[in-house]
C-alpha positions, 0 to 999 in steps of 0.5 A: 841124266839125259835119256837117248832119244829113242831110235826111229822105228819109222823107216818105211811108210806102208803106204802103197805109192803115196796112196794116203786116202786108200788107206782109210776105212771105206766110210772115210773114203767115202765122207772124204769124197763127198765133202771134196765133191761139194766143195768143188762144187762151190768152185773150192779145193779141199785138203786132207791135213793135220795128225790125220796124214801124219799118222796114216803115212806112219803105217797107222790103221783104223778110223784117223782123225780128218781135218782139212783145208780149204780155199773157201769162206767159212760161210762156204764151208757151212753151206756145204755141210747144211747141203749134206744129209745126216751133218749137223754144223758147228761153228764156235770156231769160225772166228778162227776159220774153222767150221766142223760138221758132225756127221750122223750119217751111218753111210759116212762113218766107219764101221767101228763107230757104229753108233757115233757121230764122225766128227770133221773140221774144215778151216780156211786157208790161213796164217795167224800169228800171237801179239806181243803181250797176247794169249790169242792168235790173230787170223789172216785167210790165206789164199793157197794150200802151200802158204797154209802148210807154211805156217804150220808148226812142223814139217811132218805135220804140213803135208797135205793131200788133195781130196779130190786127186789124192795128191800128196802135197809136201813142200817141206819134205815132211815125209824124209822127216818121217822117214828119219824120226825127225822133228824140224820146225818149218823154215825159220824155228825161231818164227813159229814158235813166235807164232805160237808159243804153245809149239814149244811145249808141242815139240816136246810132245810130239817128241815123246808121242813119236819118239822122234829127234827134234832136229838141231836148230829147231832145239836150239830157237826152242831153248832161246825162246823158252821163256816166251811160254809164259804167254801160254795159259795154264789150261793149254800147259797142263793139256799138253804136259798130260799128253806128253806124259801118257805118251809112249817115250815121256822119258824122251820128251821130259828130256826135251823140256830139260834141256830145252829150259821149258821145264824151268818156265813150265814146272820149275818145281822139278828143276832140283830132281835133275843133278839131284844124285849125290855121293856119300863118302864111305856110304852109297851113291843116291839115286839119281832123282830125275832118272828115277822119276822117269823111270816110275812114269814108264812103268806106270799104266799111261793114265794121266793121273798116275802119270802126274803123279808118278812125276811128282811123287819124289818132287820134294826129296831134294828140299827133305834131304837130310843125312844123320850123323851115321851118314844116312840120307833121309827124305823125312816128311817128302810125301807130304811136302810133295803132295803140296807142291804136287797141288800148287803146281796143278792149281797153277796151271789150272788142272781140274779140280778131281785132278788135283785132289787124286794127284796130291792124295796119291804123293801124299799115300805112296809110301803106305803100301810100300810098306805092306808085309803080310806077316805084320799087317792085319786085317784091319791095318789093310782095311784101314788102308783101303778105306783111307785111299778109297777109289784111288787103290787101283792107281795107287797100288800101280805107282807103288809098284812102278816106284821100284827102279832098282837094277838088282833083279831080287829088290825088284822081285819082292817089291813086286811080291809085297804088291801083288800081296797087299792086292791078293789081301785087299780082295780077300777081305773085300770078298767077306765084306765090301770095304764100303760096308764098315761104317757105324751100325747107328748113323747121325739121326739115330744118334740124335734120336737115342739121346735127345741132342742136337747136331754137334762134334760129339755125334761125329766122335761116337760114330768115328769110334763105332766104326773103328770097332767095325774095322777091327771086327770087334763089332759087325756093321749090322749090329746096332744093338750092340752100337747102342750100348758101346754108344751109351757108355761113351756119351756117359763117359764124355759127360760125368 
């Protein structure tokens, strides 16, 4: 089920007279100044371009990020930063054309960064396009702003402003896009994305960052070249994927990968959520599984492991699907099977490796707490959970409570309750005890040393059973008189 794009709210600039560099903080406005100062010195042009632009003429506030372009050499543009007082240059990017300056000096950042280096980048005038067959773009220097904004990826994001002039540079009409919450490739769609594949996944995330409509033929180049994200490394897929995810309209933009294909090429794990919604005679209408899953991501908090979760935590409901013989639907085992292919999805792409570990624990515990009552649950059922899941409680407890996408307002106010009950629980109990705490009173060397044995499974056995006792408060975490001779009669036990 296709979401609707979501309507423009970018029908206006609040930018006075195309004033784009005005409306930068006054640190900004000075580092913008100076930089155009020596580079014009140098006998080059400087260009304000990039998201920075992009973002101030959408009525954005505050520090932006500054790129730039320029007509100079790379080897120009480090000279100009070794001739400015408080930058330090970098150049791991200058086989790219790109040198950036890291700015210590306090005179040049914005206040609101006190205490942190501006960072800038500033690349040559280029076009740069990917082999068949290569994951690495080929760089051509280019010799005028307008052939650089050409090859660029979208028309909002080639518009340039002259550092010196303050002009608004805009060959591709890039701000009647803004103004329209339109994204369009620049010139021929099926030629930039050739460019560079990786656009394809960027459109899809630029439409959920911005909530913008991807203008008819530049979706249709997107569906026929789906396939050439394959190119893509894993790495730069999971990058964006992540972004679109903890965008403001992920519904949207996971929209745009479904009906683009990317989805099939990039996580074709969840093609079957989609159509996954399925009538029962007599019985009840399931819900739609893909509608579903972007409704849980909305009513997360925009953390990317809560959102890769929030994705993935239904991703097995479609290959678990039962129904008994009263016609009852059943998913049985879906968390764990979701949370294995929550893991190889991530390891496919490269995700790190905490990612992966948080995301699969959390499919793999989504239903736990689901299931709280605070008539039934004990103190050391809650405990038990909360040891089990550790630092994850927090994310945890916000997708449980987002995986409820009912439309009848009393299930959505006792799931809410059943939450807020097992959290009141949870601090509760971690308010007479820290949960970190409930560990055996006698440790491995205490063990070893009481009986005289070496390392081995039985030490693990004792302890494991010890702090079972801590957890139901049959025994208190400090008593090791009591530990020792719990402890006694099991080694007894286990040996006679």
């Amino acid at each position: 089920m296709a979401s609707e794009a979501p309507p423009s709210t970018n029908l206006k600039f609040s930018v006075p007279d195309g004033d784009v560099l005005s409306c930068l903080p006054a640190p900004q406005q000075r580092l913008v100044a100076t930089l155009a100062r020596a580079a014009s010195d140098l006998g080059g042009e400087l260009n304000l371009v990039g998201g920075g632009v992009r973002d101030v003429l959408l009525g954005e506030r505050g520090p932006a990020d500054l790129d730039f372009a320029t007509s100079l050499r790379p080897d120009q543009v480090r000279v100009v930063g070794e001739t400015l007082p408080g930058v330090t240059v970098y150049d791991i990017g200058e086989k790219f054309g790109t040198i950036g300056l890291v700015i210590h000096n306090p005179h040049l950042h914005p206040e609101d960064r006190a205490g942190e280096p501006d960072i800038v980048e500033i690349t040559t005038f280029r076009s740069e396009s990917y082999e068949a067959g290569s994951r690495h773009p080929a760089v051509v220097f280019g010799t005028s702003i307008e052939a650089d904004l050409a090859r660029r990826d979208f028309t909002i994001n080639a518009i340039a402003v002259n550092a010196s002039t303050g002009e608004v540079i805009d060959p591709w009409y890039g701000q009647a896009d803004l103004a329209t919450g339109t994204l369009r490739a620049v010139g021929n769609p099926g030629e930039r994305f050739a460019e560079d594949p990786l656009r394809l996944l960027r459109a899809a995330r630029f439409a959920g960052q911005l909530g913008f409509t991807i203008e008819a033929e530049t979706l249709a180049a997107m569906a026929e070249q789906a396939p050439m994200l394959k190119q893509v490394s894993g790495e730069r897929v999971f990058h964006e994927v992540t972004r679109l995810l903890c965008s403001p309209w992920a519904d949207h933009g996971l929209d745009v990968l479904l009906a683009s294909g990317l989805l099939t090429v990039a996580m074709p794990e969840l093609l079957p959520l989609e159509g996954a919604a399925l009538d029962h005679p007599d019985i009840h209408r399931e819900k739609d599984l893909w509608d579903h899953t972007k409704r849980v991501i909305m009513q997360t908090p925009p953390r990317p492991t809560v959102r890769w979760a929030a994705l993935m935590h239904d991703a097995a409901k479609p290959v678990t699907r039962t129904v008994d013989n009263r016609g009852e639907v059943h998913f049985f085992g879906h968390e764990y099977v979701g949370a294995d292919m929550a893991g190889a999805l991530l390891r496919r792409l490269h995700a790190d490796k905490r990612t992966i570990r948080d995301v699969c624990r959390m499919v793999e515990l989504h239903l736990r707490p689901a299931g709280y009552d605070r008539a039934t649950w004990t103190d050391s059922a809650v405990r038990r959970l909360a040891l089990d899941v550790g630092d994850l409680m927090p994310d945890l407890l916000d997708l449980v409570a987002a995986d409820v996408t009912s439309a009848r307002a009393h299930k959505q106010r006792a799931a809410a309750a059943r939450v807020q009950g097992l959290r009141d629980h949870l601090a509760r109990l971690e308010g007479q005890q820290a949960l970190a705490e409930l560990q055996s009173p006698l440790d491995g060397n205490a063990l070893m040393a009481l009986f005289d044995r070496p390392p081995g499974r039985w030490i693990a056995e004792v302890k494991d059973h010890l702090r079972e006792l801590v957890i139901d408060g049959e025994l208190a975490a400090g008593d090791t008189e009591a530990a020792t001779e719990i402890a006694r009669k099991l080694v007894e036990e286990s040996t006679s």
